[in-house]
C-alpha positions as CSV (number, residue, x, y, z in Angstrom):
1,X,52.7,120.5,182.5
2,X,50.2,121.8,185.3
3,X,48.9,118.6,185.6
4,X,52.3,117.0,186.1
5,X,52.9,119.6,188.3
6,X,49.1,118.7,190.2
7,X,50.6,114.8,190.9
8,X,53.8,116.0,192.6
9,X,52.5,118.5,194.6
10,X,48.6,119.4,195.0
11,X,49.8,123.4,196.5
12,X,52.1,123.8,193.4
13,X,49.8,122.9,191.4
14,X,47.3,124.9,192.0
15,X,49.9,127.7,192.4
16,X,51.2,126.5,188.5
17,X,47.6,126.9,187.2
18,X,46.9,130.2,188.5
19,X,49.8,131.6,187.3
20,X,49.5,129.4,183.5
21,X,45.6,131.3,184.2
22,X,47.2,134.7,184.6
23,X,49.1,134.7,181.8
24,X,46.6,133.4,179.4
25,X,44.0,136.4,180.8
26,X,47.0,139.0,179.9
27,X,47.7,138.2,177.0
28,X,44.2,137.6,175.6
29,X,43.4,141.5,177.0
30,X,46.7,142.7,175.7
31,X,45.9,141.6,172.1
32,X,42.7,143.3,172.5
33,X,44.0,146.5,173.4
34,X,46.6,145.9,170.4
35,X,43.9,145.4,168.1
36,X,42.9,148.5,166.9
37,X,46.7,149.6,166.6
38,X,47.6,146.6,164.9
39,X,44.4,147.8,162.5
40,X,45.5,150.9,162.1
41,X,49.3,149.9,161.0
42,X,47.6,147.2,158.8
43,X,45.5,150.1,156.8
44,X,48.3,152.7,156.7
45,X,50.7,149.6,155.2
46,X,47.6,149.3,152.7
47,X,47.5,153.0,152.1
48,X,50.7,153.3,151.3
49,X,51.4,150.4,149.3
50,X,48.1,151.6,146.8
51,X,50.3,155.1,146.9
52,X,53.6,153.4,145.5
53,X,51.5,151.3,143.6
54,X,49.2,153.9,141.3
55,X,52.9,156.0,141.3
56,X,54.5,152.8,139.8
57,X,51.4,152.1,137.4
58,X,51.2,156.4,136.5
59,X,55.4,156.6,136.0
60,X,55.3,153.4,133.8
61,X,57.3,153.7,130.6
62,X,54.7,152.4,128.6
63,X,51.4,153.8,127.5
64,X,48.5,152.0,129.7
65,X,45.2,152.3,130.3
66,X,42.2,150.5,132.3
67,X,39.0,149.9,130.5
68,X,35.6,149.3,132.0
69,X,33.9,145.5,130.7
70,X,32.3,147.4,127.6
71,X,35.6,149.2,126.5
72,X,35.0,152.5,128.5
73,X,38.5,153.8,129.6
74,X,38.3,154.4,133.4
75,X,42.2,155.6,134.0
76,X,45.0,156.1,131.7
77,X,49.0,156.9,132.8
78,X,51.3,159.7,131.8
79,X,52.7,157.8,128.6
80,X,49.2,157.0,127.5
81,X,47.8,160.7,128.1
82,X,51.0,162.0,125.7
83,X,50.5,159.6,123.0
84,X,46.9,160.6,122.4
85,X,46.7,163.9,124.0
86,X,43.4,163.3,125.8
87,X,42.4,164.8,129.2
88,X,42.8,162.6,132.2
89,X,39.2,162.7,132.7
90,X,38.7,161.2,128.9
91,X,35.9,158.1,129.6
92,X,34.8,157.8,126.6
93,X,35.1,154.2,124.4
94,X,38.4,153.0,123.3
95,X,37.2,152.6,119.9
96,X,37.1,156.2,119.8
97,X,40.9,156.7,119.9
98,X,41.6,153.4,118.3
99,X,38.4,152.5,115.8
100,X,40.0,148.6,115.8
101,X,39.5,148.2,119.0
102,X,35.3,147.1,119.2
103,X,33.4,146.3,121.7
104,X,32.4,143.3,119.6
105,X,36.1,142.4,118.9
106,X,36.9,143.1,122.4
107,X,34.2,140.6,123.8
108,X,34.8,137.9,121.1
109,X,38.3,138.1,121.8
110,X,38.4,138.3,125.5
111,X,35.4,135.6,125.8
112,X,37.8,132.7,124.3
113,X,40.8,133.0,126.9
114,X,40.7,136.0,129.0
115,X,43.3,138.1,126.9
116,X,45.0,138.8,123.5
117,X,46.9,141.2,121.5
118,X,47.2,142.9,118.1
119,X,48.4,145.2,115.9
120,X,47.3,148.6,115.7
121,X,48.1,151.9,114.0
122,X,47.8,155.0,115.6
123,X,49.1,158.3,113.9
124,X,52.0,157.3,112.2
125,X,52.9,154.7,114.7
126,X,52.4,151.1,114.8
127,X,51.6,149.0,118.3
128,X,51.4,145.8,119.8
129,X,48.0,146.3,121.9
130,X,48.0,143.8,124.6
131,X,45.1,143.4,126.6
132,X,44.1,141.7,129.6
133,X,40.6,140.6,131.3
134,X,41.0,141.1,135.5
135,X,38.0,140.3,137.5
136,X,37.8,141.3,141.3
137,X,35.2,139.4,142.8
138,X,32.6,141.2,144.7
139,X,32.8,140.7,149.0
140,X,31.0,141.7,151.5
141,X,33.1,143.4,154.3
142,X,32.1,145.6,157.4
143,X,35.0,148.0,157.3
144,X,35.3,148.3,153.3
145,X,31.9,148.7,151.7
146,X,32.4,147.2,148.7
147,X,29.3,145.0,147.6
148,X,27.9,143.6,145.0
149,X,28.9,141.1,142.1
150,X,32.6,140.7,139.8
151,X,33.9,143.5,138.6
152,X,35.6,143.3,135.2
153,X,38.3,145.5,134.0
154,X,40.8,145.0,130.8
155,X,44.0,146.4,131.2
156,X,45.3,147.5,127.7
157,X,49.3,148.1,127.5
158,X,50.7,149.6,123.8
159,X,54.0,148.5,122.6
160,X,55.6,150.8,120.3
161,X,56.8,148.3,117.2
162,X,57.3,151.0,114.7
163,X,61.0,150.6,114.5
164,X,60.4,146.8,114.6
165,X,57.8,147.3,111.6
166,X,59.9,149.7,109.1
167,X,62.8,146.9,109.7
168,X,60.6,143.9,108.7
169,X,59.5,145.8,105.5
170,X,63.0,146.9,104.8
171,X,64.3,143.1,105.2
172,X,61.2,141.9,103.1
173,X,62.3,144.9,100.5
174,X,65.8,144.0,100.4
175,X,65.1,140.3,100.3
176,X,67.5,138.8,97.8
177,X,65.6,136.9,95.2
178,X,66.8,134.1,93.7
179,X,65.4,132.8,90.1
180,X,66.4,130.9,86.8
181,X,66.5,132.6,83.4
182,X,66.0,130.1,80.5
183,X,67.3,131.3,77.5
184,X,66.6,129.4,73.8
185,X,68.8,131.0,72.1
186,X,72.1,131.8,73.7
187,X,74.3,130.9,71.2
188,X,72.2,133.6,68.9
189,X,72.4,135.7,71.5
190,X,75.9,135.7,72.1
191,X,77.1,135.7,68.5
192,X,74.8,139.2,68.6
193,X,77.0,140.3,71.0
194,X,80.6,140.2,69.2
């Protein structure tokens, strides 16, 4: 436009491009100065969406619980802490609380496609363990000093199928059987009857 501007008139064009100049230099130093606030609303969004995030992940209805690569738990929510009555500061292995849970099953079975689930009886419960293989991949940043390679974590949610369980048995239980009785004698038998 300024150079349109430069063929009608040399004077307005020169008067165009220091203004078009002006603007550009005020607005490059206002988003300079609005930088470091624009930061600093970026990080308190961030901080309070990890806030509403760990209070969804802590209130959740279900019992759940982070594990380290090995099986090590590293956090467990309110649900999980009740069911097995551990400390919140239990980081011990997860075979501990449930012995089917391995670290060789865990890597065998996490190896092949990143998740699974099975059944597993705790107490005098049964569960649908479902678990799931999350890897954050290491960065290198100047403000967050995070470094280094992946890190692995399984996230392990328990299902509570004991109602669904003591149905199936009782369907299986009560399962009406149907057979054929062959007799050889029924007119014998019969007659033995009158």
């Amino acid at each position: 436009l300024t150079l349109a501007v430069f063929y009608v008139d040399v004077k307005s064009g020169i008067i165009g491009f220091l203004v078009a100049a002006i603007m550009f230099i005020a607005a490059f130093v206002l988003s300079r100065l609005n930088e470091k606030h624009f930061e600093k609303g970026m990080d308190e969004y961030a901080a309070h969406f990890s806030e509403v995030q760990n209070e969804l992940l802590t209130s959740l209805s279900v019992p759940y619980v982070l594990l380290d690569s090995v099986g090590r738990i590293l956090w467990m929510n309110g649900h999980f802490l009740k069911l097995t009555q551990k400390s919140a500061d239990y980081n011990k292995s997860i075979t501990t609380i449930f012995p089917a849970l391995t670290r060789e099953s865990l890597e065998k079975n996490l190896a092949e496609d990143g998740g699974f689930s099975c059944e597993i009886d705790y107490e005098d419960k049964h569960f649908l363990c479902m678990l799931d293989k999350k890897v954050i991949p290491g960065r290198e940043d100047d403000k967050i000093n995070i470094t280094g390679d992946a890190v692995e974590f399984l996230s392990c949610v328990l299902i509570d199928q004991t109602e669904l369980f003591k149905k199936r048995r009782e369907v299986f239980d009560e399962k009406t059987v149907i057979g054929l009785c062959y007799i050889d004698n029924y007119d014998e038998n019969i007659d033995s009857l009158e």
